[in-house]
C-alpha positions, 0 to 999 in steps of 0.5 A, a space after each residue: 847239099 850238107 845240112 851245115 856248110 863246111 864254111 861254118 865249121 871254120 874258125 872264127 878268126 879265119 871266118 871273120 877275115 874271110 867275111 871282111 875280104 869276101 864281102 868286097 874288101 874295097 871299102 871298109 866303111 858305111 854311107 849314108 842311110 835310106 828306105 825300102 820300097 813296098 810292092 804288091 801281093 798280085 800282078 794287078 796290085 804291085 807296089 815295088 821300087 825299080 831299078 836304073 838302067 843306065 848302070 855299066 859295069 864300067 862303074 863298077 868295081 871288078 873282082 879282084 884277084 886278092 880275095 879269090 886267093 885268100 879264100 882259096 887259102 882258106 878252105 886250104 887251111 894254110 895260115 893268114 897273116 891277119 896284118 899282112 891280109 889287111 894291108 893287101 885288100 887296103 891296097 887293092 881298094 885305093 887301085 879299084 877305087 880310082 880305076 873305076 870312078 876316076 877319082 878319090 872317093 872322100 874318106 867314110 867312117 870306118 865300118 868293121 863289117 864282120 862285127 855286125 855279122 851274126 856270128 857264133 862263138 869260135 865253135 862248129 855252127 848248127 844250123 837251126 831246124 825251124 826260123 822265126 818269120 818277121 814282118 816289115 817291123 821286124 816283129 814276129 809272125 811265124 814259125 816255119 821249118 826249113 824242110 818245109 820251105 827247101 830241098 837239096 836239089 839240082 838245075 835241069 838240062 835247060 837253057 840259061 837265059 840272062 843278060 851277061 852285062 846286066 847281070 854283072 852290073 847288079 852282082 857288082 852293086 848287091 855286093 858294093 851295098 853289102 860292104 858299104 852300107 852293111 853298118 848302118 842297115 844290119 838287117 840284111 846280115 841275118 842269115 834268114 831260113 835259108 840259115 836252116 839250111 846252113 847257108 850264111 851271109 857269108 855264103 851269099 857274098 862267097 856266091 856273088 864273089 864268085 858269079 863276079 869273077 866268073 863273068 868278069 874272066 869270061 867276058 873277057 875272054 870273049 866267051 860263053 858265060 859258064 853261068 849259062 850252062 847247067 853242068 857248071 852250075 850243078 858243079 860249082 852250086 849247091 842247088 837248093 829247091 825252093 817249096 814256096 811256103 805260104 802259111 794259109 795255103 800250104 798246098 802250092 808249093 811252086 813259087 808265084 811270080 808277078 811282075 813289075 816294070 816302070 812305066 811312061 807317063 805324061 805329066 806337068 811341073 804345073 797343076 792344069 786341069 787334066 795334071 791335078 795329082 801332086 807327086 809330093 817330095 818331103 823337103 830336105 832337113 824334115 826326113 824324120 818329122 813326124 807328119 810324114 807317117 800322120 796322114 794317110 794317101 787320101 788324107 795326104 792328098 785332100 790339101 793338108 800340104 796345099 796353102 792353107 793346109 795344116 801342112 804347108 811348107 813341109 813338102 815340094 810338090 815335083 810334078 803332077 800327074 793324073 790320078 791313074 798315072 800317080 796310082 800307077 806310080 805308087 803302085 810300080 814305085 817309080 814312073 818316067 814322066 814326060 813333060 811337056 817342054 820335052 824333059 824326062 824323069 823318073 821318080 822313084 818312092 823315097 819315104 812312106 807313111 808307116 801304113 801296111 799295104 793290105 793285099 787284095 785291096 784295090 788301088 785306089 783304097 789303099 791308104 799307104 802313101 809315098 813321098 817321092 824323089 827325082 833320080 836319074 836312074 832306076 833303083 832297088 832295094 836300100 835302106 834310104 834313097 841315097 843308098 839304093 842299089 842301082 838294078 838292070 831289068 831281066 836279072 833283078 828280082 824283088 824279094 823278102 830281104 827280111 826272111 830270105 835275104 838280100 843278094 840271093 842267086 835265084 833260077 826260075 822256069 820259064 814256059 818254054 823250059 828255059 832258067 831265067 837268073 837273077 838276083 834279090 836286090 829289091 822289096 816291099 811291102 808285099 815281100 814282108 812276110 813273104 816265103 812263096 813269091 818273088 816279083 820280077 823287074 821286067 824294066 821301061 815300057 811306054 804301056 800296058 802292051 808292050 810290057 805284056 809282050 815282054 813278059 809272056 813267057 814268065 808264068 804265074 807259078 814256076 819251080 824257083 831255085 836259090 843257087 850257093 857257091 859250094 865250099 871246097 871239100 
């Protein structure tokens, strides 16, 4: 793998058309803003965000064919007329739109996405050797070389292991979230270590891209994906190896993998005896007050919401839940709660109180609290609740989107020597920092057993890969 990428050589016009076109094109516009979620350091303290199942590719919008074509003109080096590229992705945008929602979406704020890109003057890149590591403040932490955390690398001969349909699903939405809320959450547009290396944001989108057009023809075509096999993926991607970096135990260089999943709980719109635990949702027009970050999970929880308590009115109380089922939802970042006229629903965490999860510290110590939100589907990374991308289980990996970035393509091993893939479209708190772990979303369980079984195969450490479309030569 080249040290600096062969897209960071081009000319900045030329790049900057091609990041607006590559990073979806459809919509030239932001929504509205949101929050990440906050997961665990270990298996047994997780504390991440989940994903919606229900998302189809029906809902999505399909790869286009104008940004393929402009791209290849690019790494060509024939000229674009700038007007006339506009006005051909404008136009595919208006069709996709309609095409995949059925109606007219209304206007949003214009967004020029490539203005917010962290972009260089119209020069040849250099890749930096080493990259200051942040925390989830955004306030610096570390330094860590890049030939310290990656090696060029290649897949093995293995079988490739993932849901055709979910994984589309989850490309097509990492990349939608990319082009409408890259404006309002410009994190997610820093290139991250992987920058030492020479791969951009730019390059994780030009990878999504591609992975979408891939599926999408071979799909339906009623073939095979070429995603699932190794000799196509060793030829189209830069396979970069991922040495797992932990500053305080440097001597494990596989990635560790935990696990997360949603799962089913009994529950009650009322308080009763066995239903005590409130599940609180911080009331509409109050988002930013500054009560939601005063209390911490014990205090928030001793009545200062309650009538009487300093805090009355500020909150609406969603359900109740045993203390272990409301621990196990903060805990997981989404529960499916049964209630007892036969309704169903999930909540899924919305806002926290700016307390650190500490690693380590059992459950019920912990003094980060989350207000939640009821959501009819399952959901990941986003920088508010409206704006979260929706996820699959068995493709979706939760991640440090801060230092790694959003949208990375990741294979791991399984025990049976098998590559599972997937993509970072989720975080947390035990993601920032964090350079040697990913937490894989193993989906809806009715309990422990279950969910066991479904992710015996997964191992605690395995060899991680992130995967790159290659630039043409």
């Amino acid at each position: 793998m080249q040290t600096v990428r062969k897209f960071m050589s081009t000319s900045l016009p030329s790049r900057l058309l091609l990041v607006a076109i590559a990073s979806l094109g459809l919509y030239q516009g932001c929504k509205a803003p949101g929050t990440e979620v906050n997961q665990t350091a270990n298996a047994q303290v997780q504390e991440t965000p989940a994903a919606e199942t229900e998302a189809t590719s029906e809902t999505q919008q399909p790869a286009g064919e104008t940004a393929p074509s402009i791209l290849d003109a690019l790494e060509a080096g024939v000229e674009i007329d700038p007007e006339a590229a506009e006005e051909a992705t404008g136009e595919a945008a208006d069709e996709v739109d309609e095409e995949a929602t059925g109606e007219t979406e209304p206007a949003v704020a214009a967004c020029d996405l490539s203005a917010h890109l962290n972009q260089a003057d119209d020069v040849e890149a250099i890749a930096p050797q080493t990259y200051g590591i942040i925390d989830e403040q955004e306030a610096p932490q570390y330094q860590a070389a890049g030939n310290d955390v990656f090696r060029a690398g290649s897949l093995p001969s293995h079988d490739i292991d993932f849901d055709e349909q979910a994984m589309l699903t989850v490309l097509q939405n990492t990349k939608t979230y990319f082009a409408e809320q890259g404006c309002q959450d410009p994190k997610i547009l820093q290139d991250g270590i992987l920058g030492t290396q020479g791969v951009s944001v730019e390059d994780a989108i030009a990878t999504l891209d591609f992975m979408i057009a891939t599926l999408t023809a071979d799909i339906e075509a009623g073939q095979p994906t070429r995603l699932k096999n190794t000799d196509f993926i060793n030829q189209n991607f830069d396979v970069v190896r991922w040495l797992a970096y932990d500053p305080g135990y440097l001597n494990e260089t596989r990635t560790r993998i935990t696990k997360y999943a949603v799962f089913t709980h009994s529950g009650s719109r009322e308080r009763t005896e066995t239903y005590d635990t409130p599940v609180y949702k911080v009331k509409d027009g109050l988002e930013d007050e500054e009560f939601i970050t005063r209390y911490t999970k014990q205090e928030a929880l001793s009545g200062v919401f309650e009538p009487g308590g300093a805090e009355y009115g500020n909150v609406e109380t969603l359900a109740y839940l045993t203390r272990e089922g409301f621990e196990d939802a903060l805990l997981q970042g989404t529960a499916f709660i049964n209630f007892p006229d036969g309704s169903t629903t999930y909540f899924n965490v919305d806002k926290n109180n700016g307390i650190a999860y500490v690693p380590g510290l059992a459950q019920p110590y912990q003094e980060r609290f989350w207000y939640f939100k009821e959501v009819n589907k399952l959901k990941g990374y986003g920088h508010s609740s409206e704006a979260k991308i929706q996820i699959e289980p068995g493709v979706t990996f939760a991640g440090d989107v801060l230092n790694i970035g959003l949208g990375k393509i990741v294979a791991i091993e399984d025990r049976n020597q098998n590559i599972r893939l997937g993509i970072i479209a989720d975080t947390g708190g035990a993601f920032l920092p964090n350079l040697h772990q990913l937490d894989f979303f193993a989906g809806v369980f009715p309990d422990r057993t279950t969910y066991q079984q479904a992710v015996q195969e997964l191992p605690e450490y395995t060899q991680a890969y992130f995967l790159v479309k290659k630039q043409a030569e």
